[in-house]
The first five atom37 places (N, CA, C, CB, O) and aatype in JSON, in Angstrom:
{
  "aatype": [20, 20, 20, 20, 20, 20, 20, 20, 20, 20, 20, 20, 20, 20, 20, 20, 20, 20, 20, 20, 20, 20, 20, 20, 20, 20, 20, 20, 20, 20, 20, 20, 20, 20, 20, 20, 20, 20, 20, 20, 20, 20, 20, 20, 20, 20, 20, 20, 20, 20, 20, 20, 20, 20, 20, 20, 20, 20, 20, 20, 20, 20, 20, 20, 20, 20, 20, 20],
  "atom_mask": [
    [1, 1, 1, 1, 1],
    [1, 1, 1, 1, 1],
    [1, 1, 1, 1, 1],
    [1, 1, 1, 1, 1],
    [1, 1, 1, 1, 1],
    [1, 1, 1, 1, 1],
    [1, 1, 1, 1, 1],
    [1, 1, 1, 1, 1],
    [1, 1, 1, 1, 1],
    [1, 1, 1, 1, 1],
    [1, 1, 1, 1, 1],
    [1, 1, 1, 1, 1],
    [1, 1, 1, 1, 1],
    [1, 1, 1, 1, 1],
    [1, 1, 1, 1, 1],
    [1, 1, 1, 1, 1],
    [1, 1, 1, 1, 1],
    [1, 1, 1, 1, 1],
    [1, 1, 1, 1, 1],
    [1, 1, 1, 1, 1],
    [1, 1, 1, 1, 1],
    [1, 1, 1, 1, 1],
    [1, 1, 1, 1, 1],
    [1, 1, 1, 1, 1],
    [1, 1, 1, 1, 1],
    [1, 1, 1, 1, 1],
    [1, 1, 1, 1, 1],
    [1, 1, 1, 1, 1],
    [1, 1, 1, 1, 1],
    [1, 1, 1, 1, 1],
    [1, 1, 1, 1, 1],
    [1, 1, 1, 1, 1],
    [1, 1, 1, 1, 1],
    [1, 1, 1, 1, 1],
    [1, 1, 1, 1, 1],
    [1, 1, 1, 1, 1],
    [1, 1, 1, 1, 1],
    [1, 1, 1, 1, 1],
    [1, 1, 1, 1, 1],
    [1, 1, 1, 1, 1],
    [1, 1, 1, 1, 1],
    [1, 1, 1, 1, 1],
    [1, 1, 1, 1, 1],
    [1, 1, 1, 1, 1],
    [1, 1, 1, 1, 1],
    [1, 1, 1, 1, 1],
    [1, 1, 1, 1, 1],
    [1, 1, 1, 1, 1],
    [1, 1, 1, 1, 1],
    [1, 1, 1, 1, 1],
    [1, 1, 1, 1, 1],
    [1, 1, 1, 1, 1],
    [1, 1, 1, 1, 1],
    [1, 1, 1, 1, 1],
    [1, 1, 1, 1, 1],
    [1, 1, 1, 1, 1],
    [1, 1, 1, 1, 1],
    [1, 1, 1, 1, 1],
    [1, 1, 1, 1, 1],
    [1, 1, 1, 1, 1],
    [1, 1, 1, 1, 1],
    [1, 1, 1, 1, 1],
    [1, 1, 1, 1, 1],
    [1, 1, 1, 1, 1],
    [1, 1, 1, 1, 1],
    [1, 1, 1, 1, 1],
    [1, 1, 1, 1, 1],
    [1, 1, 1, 1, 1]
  ],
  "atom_positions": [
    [[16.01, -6.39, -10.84], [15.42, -6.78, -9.57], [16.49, -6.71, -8.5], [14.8, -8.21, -9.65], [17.64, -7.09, -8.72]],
    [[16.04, -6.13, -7.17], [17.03, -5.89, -5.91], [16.81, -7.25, -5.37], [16.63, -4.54, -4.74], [15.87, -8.01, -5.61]],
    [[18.16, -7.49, -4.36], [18.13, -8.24, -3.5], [18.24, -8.04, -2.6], [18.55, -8.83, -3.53], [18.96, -7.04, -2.56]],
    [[17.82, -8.52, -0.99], [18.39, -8.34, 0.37], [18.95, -9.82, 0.73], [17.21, -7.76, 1.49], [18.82, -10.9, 0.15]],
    [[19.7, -9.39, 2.07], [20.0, -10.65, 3.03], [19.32, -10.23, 3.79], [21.33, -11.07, 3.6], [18.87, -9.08, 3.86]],
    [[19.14, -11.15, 4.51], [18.5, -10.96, 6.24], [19.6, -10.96, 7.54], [17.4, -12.44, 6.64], [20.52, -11.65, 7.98]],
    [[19.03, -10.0, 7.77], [20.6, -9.88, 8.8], [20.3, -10.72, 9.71], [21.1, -8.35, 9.65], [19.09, -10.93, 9.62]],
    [[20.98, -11.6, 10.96], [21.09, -12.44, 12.4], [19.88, -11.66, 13.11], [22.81, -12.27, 13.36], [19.64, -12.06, 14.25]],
    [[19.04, -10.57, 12.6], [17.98, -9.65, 13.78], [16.53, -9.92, 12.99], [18.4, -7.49, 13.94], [15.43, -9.4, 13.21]],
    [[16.87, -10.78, 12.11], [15.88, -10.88, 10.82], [15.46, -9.67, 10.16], [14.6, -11.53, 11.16], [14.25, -9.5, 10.08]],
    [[16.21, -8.81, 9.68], [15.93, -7.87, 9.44], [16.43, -7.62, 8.26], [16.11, -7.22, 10.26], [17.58, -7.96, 7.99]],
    [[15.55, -6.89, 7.26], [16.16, -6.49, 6.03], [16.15, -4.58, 5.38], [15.29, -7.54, 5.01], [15.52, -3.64, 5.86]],
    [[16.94, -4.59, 4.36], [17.27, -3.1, 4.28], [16.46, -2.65, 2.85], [19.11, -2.81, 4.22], [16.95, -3.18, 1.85]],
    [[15.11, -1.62, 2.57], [14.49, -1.58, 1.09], [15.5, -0.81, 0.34], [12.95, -0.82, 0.96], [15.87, 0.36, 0.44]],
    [[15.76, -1.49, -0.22], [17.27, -0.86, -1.52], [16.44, 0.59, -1.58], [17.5, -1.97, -3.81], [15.24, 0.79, -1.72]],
    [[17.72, 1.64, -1.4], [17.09, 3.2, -2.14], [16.03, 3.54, -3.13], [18.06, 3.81, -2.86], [15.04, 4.25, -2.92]],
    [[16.41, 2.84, -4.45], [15.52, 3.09, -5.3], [13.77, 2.81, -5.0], [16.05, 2.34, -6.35], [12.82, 3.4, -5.53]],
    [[13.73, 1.67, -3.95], [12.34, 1.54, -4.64], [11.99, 2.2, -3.15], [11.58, -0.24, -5.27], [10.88, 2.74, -3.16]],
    [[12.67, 2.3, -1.89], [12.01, 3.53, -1.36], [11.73, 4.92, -2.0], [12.67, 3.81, -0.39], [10.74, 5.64, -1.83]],
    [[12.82, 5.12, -2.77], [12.5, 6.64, -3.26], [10.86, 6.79, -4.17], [13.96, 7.12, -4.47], [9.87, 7.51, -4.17]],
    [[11.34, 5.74, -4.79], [9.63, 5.18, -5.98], [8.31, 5.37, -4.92], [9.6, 2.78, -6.62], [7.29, 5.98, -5.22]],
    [[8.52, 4.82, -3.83], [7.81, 4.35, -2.69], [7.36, 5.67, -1.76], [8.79, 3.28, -1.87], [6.29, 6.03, -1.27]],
    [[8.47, 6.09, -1.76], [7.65, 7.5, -1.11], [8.03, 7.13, 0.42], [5.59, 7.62, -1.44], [7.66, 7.85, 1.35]],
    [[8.88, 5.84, 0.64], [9.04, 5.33, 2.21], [10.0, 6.39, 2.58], [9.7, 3.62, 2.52], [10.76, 7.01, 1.83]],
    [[9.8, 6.53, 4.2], [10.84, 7.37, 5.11], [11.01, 6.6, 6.22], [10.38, 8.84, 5.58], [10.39, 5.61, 6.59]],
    [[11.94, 7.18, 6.72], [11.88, 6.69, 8.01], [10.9, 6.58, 9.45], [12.68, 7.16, 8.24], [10.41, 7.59, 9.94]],
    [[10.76, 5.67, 9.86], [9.73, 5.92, 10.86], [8.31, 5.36, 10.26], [9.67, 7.56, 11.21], [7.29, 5.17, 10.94]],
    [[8.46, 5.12, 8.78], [6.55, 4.8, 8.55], [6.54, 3.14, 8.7], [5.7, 5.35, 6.5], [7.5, 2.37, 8.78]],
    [[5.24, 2.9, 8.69], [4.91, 1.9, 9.55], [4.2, 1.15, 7.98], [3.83, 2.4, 11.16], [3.43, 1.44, 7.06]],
    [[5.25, -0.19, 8.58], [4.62, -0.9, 6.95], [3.26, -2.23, 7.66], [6.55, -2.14, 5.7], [3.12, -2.52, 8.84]],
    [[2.37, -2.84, 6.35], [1.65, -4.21, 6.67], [2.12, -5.36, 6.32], [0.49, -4.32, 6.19], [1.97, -5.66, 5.14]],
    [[2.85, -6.37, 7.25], [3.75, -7.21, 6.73], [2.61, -8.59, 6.04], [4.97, -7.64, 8.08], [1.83, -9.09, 6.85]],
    [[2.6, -9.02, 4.84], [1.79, -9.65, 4.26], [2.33, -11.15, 3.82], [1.37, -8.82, 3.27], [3.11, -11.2, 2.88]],
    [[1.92, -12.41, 4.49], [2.75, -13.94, 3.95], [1.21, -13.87, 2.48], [2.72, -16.05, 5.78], [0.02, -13.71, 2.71]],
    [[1.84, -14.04, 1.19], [0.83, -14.38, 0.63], [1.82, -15.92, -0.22], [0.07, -12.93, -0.34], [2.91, -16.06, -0.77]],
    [[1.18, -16.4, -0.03], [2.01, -18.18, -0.51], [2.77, -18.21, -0.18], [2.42, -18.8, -1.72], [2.91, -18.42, 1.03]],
    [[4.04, -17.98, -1.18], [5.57, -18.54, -0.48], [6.52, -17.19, -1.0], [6.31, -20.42, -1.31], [7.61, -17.06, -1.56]],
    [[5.54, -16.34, -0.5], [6.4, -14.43, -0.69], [5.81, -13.77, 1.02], [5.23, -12.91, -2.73], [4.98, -14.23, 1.81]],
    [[6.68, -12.56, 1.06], [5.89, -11.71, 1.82], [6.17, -10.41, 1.46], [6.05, -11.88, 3.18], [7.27, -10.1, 0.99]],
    [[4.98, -9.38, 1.69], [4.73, -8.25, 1.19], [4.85, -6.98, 2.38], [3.36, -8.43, 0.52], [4.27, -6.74, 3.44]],
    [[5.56, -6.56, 1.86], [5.9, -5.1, 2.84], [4.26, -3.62, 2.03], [8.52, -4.29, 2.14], [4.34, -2.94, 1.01]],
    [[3.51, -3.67, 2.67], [2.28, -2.79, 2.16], [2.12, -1.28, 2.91], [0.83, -3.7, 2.46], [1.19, -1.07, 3.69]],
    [[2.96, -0.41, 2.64], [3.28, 0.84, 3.76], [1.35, 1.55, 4.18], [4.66, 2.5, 2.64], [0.33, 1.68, 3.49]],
    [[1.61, 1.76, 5.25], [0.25, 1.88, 6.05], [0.23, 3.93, 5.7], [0.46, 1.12, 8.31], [0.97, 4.75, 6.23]],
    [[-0.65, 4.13, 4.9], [-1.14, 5.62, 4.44], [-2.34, 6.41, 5.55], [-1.95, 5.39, 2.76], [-3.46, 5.91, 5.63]],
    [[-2.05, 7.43, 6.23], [-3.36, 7.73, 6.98], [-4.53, 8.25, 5.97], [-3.06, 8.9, 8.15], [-4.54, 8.6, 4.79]],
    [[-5.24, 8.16, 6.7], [-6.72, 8.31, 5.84], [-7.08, 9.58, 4.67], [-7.91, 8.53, 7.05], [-7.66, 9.68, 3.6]],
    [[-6.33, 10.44, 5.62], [-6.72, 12.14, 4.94], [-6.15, 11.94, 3.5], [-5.76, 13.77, 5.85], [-6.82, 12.45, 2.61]],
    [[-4.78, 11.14, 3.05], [-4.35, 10.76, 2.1], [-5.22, 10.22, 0.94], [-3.61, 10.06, 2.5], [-4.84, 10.39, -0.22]],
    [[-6.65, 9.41, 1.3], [-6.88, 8.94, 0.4], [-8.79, 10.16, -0.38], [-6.84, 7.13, 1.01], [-9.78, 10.01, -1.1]],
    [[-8.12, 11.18, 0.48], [-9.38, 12.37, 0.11], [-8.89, 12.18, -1.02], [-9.54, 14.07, 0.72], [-7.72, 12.15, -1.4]],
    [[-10.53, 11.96, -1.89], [-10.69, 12.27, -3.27], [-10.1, 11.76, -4.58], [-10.47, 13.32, -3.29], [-9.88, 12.29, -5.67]],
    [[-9.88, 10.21, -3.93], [-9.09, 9.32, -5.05], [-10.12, 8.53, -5.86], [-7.98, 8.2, -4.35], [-9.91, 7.66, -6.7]],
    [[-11.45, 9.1, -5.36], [-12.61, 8.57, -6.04], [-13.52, 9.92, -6.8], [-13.55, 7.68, -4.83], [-14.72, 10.16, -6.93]],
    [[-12.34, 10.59, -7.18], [-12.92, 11.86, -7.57], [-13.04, 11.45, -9.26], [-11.83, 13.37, -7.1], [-12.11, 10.86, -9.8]],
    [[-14.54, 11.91, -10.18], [-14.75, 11.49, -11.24], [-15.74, 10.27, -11.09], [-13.54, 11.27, -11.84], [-16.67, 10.32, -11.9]],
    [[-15.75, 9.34, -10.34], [-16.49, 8.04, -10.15], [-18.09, 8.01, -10.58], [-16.38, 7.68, -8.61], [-18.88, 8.56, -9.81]],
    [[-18.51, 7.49, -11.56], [-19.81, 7.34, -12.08], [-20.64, 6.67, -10.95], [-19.8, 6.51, -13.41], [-20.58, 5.47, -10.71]],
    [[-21.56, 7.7, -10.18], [-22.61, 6.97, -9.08], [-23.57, 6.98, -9.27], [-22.76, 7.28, -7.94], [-24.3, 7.15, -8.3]],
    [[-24.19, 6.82, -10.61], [-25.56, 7.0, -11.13], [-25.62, 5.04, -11.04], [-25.72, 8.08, -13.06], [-24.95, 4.03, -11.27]],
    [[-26.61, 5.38, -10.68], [-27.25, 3.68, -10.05], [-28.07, 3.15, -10.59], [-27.9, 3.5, -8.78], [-28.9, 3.62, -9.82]],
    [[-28.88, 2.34, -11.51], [-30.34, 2.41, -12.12], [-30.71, 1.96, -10.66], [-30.86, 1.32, -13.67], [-30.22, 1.24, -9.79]],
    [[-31.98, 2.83, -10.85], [-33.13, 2.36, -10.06], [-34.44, 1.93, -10.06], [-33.26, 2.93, -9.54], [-35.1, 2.27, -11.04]],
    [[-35.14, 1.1, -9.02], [-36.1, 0.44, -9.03], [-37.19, 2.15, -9.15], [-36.11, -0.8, -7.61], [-36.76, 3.17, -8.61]],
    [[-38.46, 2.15, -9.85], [-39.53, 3.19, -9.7], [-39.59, 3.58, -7.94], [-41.14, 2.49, -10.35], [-39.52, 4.58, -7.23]],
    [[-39.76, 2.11, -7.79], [-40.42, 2.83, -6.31], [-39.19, 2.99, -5.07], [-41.84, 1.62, -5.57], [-39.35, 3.18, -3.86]],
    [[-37.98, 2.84, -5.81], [-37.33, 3.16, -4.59], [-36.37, 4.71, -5.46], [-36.21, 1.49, -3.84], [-35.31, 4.52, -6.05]],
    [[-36.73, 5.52, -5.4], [-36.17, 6.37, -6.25], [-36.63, 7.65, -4.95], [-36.88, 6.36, -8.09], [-36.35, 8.84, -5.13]]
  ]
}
């Protein structure tokens, strides 16, 4: 497990590795998240990214007779 400090600007640095894991660069724009007594850095993906991550998905529905 990495650690940071927080620098005097409150600011902290994502150790190499788990940017590289992460796919982070410079310039992308993260969702800063308080969940209890953590907070979550959640990097913000544009949309076109998530074409077809529901590719395979079973959409067979039972249905009512009369609404078919």
């Amino acid at each position: 497990m990495d650690s940071v400090t927080v620098s005097p600007k409150f600011q902290v640095v994502i150790p190499q590795r788990v940017r590289e894991r992460m796919a982070v660069k410079a310039g992308d724009r993260m969702q800063v998240v308080q969940y209890g007594d953590r907070i979550e850095l959640i990097p913000e993906r544009p949309a076109r990214e998530l074409r077809g991550f529901l590719a395979g998905i079973d959409t067979s529905v039972p249905r009512e007779e009369d609404r078919v």
